[in-house]
N, C-alpha and C positions, 0 to 999 in steps of 0.2 A: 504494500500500500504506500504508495506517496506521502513524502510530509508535506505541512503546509508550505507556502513561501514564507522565507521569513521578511519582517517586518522589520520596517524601519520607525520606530518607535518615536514619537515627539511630545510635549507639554502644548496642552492645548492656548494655554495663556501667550501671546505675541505672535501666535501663529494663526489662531480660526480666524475668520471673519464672520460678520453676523450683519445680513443688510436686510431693511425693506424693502420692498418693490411694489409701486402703485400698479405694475401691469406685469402678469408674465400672457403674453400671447398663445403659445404653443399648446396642446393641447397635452405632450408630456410632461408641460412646466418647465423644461428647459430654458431660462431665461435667455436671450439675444445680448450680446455686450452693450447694445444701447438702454436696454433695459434696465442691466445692471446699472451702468450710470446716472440714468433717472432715477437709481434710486436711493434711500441714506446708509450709510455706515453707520453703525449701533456700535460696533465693538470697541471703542474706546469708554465709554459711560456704562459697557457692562459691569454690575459686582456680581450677578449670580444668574444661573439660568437652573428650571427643573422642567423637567417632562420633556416633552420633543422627541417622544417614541410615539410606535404604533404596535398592539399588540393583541391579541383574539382571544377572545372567552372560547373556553373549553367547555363542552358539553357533554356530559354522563351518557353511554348507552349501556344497560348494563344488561347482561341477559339471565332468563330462568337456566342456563347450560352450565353456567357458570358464577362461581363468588366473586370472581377477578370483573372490577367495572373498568371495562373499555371507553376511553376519551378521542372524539372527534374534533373536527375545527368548527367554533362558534363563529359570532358577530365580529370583525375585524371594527376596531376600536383606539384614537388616541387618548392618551393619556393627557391627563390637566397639563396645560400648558403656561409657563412665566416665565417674564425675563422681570431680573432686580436690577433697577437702574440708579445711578448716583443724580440723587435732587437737589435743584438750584437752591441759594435763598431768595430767589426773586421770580422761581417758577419759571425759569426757563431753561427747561430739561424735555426729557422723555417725552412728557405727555403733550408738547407743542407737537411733535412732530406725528406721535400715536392718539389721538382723542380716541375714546369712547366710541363703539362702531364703525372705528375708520375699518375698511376691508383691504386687503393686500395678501401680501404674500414675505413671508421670512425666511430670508434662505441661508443656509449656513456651509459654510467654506471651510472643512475642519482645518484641510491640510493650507488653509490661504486662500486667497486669490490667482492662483495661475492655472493659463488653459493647461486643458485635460487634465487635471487633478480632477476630484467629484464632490458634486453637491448634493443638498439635499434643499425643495423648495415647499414650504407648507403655505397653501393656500388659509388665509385667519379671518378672525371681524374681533378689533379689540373688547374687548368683555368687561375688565374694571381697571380703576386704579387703585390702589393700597398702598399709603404712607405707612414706610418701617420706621416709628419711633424710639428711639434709645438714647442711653447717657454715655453709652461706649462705643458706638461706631457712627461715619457719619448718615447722614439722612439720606434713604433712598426711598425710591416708590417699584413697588411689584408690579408690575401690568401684565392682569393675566389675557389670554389667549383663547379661543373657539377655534380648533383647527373645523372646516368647513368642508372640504371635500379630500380626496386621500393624496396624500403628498406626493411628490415625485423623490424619489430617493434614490440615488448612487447615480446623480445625473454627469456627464461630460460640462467641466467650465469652457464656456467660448472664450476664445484668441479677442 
C-alpha cells in the first residue's frame, strides 16, 4: 500500500488569507482574480475564527438480524460559523465592512494567496454581531455567519 505524500507543514498565522467577496460568479464558486480584488482582506483584524467545516448527521439503521447498529450518510450540514475581529474605539472595524444581512461569500486561502494553491469559498448572509467584553484582552466583536448554500472547497486560486 502506498504512503501518503508527505506534507509540507506550515503555521497558519502570516500565511492564510481570509477575504470577502460581494460576487463569486461561477457556479463552482471558483472566484475570477477580478473578483478576488473587489473584494476585502479580513486577515489582518482576525483574532479568532470557529466552525468553517461541513459535516453529515449519521443515521441509525439497525436490523432485527443483528445487535450491531449499522450507520448511513445523513443531512450534509455546516457547522456555526464566526470570525472574532479586533474592535475600533470609534467603531470602525468589522462591522462597517460586514453589516447584519450583508450576503457574500468568505473565502479562505490556507496556504496564501498564490495561483494554484486551493481554496475554499463559503457562500454567507451575516447573522449577528457580539461584542467580546473583558478587563484582559482587547475589545473584539464575533460576527457570526449562515453558510447558505454548500461551499466550494479544494478550489484552484487564479493567476
Amino acid at each position: 500500500m502506498p504512503a501518503l505524500t508527505a506534507t509540507t507543514r506550515f503555521f497558519q498565522r502570516g500565511t492564510t488569507k481570509v477575504y470577502f467577496l460581494p460576487t463569486i460568479a461561477a457556479v463552482n464558486l471558483t472566484p475570477t482574480r477580478p473578483e478576488i480584488t473587489a473584494g476585502t482582506d479580513l486577515s489582518a483584524e482576525i483574532a479568532d475564527l470557529a466552525g468553517w467545516a461541513v459535516g453529515v448527521d449519521m443515521i441509525d439503521v439497525p436490523d432485527l438480524g443483528s445487535r450491531f447498529t449499522a450507520q448511513i450518510n445523513g443531512s450534509i450540514k455546516p457547522e456555526q460559523s464566526s470570525i472574532t475581529f479586533y474592535g475600533d474605539v470609534g467603531g470602525a472595524d468589522a462591522r462597517t465592512n460586514l453589516p447584519v444581512d450583508q450576503a457574500g461569500f468568505i473565502v479562505f486561502m490556507d496556504g496564501g494567496d498564490v495561483p494554484t494553491k486551493k481554496l475554499d469559498a463559503y457562500p454567507v448572509k451575516v447573522a449577528s454581531h457580539s461584542k467580546l467584553r473583558t478587563l484582559t484582552n482587547a475589545f473584539q466583536i464575533t460576527i457570526s455567519f449562515s453558510i447558505t448554500k454548500v461551499p466550494g472547497e479544494n478550489l484552484t486560486i487564479p493567476a
